[in-house]
C-alpha positions as CSV (number, residue, x, y, z in Angstrom):
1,X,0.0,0.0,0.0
2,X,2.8,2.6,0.7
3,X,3.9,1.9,-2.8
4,X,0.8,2.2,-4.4
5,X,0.7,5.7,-2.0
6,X,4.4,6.5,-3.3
7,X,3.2,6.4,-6.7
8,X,-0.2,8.0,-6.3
9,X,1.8,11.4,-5.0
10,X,4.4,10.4,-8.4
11,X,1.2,10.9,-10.8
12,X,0.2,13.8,-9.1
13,X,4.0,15.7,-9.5
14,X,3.8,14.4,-13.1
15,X,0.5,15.7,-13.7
16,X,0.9,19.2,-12.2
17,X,4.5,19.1,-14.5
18,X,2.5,18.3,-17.3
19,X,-0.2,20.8,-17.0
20,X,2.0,23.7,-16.8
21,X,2.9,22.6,-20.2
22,X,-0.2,24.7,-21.2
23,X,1.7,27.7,-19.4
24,X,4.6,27.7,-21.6
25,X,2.4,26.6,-25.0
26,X,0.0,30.0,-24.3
27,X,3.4,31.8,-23.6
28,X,4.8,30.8,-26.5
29,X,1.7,31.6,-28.7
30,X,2.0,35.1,-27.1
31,X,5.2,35.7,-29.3
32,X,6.0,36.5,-32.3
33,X,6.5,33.2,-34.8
34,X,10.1,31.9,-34.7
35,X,11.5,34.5,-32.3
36,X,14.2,33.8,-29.6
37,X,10.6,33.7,-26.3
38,X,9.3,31.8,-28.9
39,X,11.8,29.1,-29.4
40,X,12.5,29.4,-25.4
41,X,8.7,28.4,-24.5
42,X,8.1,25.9,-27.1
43,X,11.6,24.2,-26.1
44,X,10.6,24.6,-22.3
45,X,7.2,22.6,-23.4
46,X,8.9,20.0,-25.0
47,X,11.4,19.2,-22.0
48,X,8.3,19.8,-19.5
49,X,6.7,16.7,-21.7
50,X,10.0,14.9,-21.8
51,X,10.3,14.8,-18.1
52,X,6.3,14.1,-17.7
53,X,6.2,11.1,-20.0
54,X,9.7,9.3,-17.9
55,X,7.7,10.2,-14.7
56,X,4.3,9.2,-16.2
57,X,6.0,5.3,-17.4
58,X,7.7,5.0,-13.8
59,X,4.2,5.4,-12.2
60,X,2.5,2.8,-14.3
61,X,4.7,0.1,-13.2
62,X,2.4,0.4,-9.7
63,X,-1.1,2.1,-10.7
64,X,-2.8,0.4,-13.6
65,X,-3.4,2.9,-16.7
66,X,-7.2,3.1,-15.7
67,X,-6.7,4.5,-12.4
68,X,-3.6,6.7,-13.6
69,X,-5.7,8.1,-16.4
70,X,-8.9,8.9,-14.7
71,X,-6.4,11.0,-12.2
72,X,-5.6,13.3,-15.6
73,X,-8.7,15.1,-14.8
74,X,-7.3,16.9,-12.2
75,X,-5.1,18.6,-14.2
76,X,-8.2,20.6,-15.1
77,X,-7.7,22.3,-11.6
78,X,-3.8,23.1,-12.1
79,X,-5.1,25.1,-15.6
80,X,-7.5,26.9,-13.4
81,X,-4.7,27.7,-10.9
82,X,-2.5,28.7,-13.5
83,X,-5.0,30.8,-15.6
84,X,-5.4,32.6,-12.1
85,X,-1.5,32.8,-11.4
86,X,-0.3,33.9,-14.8
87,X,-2.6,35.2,-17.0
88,X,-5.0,36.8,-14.3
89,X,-8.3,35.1,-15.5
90,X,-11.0,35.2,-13.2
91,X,-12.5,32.7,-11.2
92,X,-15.9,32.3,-11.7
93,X,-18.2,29.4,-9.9
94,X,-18.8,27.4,-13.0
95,X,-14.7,27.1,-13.1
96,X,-15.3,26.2,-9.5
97,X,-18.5,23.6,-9.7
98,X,-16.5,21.9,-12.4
99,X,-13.8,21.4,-10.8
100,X,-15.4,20.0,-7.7
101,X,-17.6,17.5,-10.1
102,X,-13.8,16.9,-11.7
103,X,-12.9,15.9,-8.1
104,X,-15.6,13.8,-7.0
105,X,-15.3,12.1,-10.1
106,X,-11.7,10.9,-9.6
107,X,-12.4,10.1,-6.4
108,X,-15.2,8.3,-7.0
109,X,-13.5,6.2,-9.7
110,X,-9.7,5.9,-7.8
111,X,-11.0,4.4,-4.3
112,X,-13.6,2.2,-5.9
113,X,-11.1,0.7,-8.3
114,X,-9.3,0.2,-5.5
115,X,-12.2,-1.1,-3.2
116,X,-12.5,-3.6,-5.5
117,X,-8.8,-4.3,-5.8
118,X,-8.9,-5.7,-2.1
119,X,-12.0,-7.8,-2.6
């Protein structure tokens, strides 16, 4: 179980690696086509997704890909953080009521696949 637990919080730093991915590809659409920022954000992306698919194979060799893939969804929660922290967007309650039905989805599908893992 602490492995499983080990792995869980793995997926979770891979995923919030991942999803500031979308950071760096808005950044980089932001400046001008085949500039110097633009080559910088695009090449940031692609080492952000580098380092997210070595971390994302190293979890799946304790979560199955059902369980680690239903967990993706959070990542809609890191974009809301993000579009808050970097690019001042507004939080609104539909952003927020999403993201809880997001949440109670995951969790919903995660302990039950797990419930049924002990049986």
């Amino acid at each position: 179980m602490k492995d499983k637990m080990k792995a869980f919080i793995m997926l979770q730093i891979a995923l919030l690696i991942m999803s500031f991915g979308g950071v760096c590809s808005k950044l980089a659409g932001r400046q001008e086509f085949l500039s110097l920022p633009f080559f910088f954000f695009y090449g940031l992306l692609i080492l952000i997704l580098f380092i997210y698919a070595i971390i994302w194979q190293q979890v799946l060799k304790s979560i199955s890909l059902t369980v680690a893939y239903a967990c993706k969804g959070v990542c809609v929660i890191y974009g809301i953080i993000w579009g808050i922290l970097f690019f001042q967007e507004k939080l609104r309650w539909n952003m927020v009521a999403g993201a809880v039905l997001v949440l109670i989805g995951v969790y919903c599908y995660v302990f039950g696949e797990y419930k049924e893992q002990k049986q």
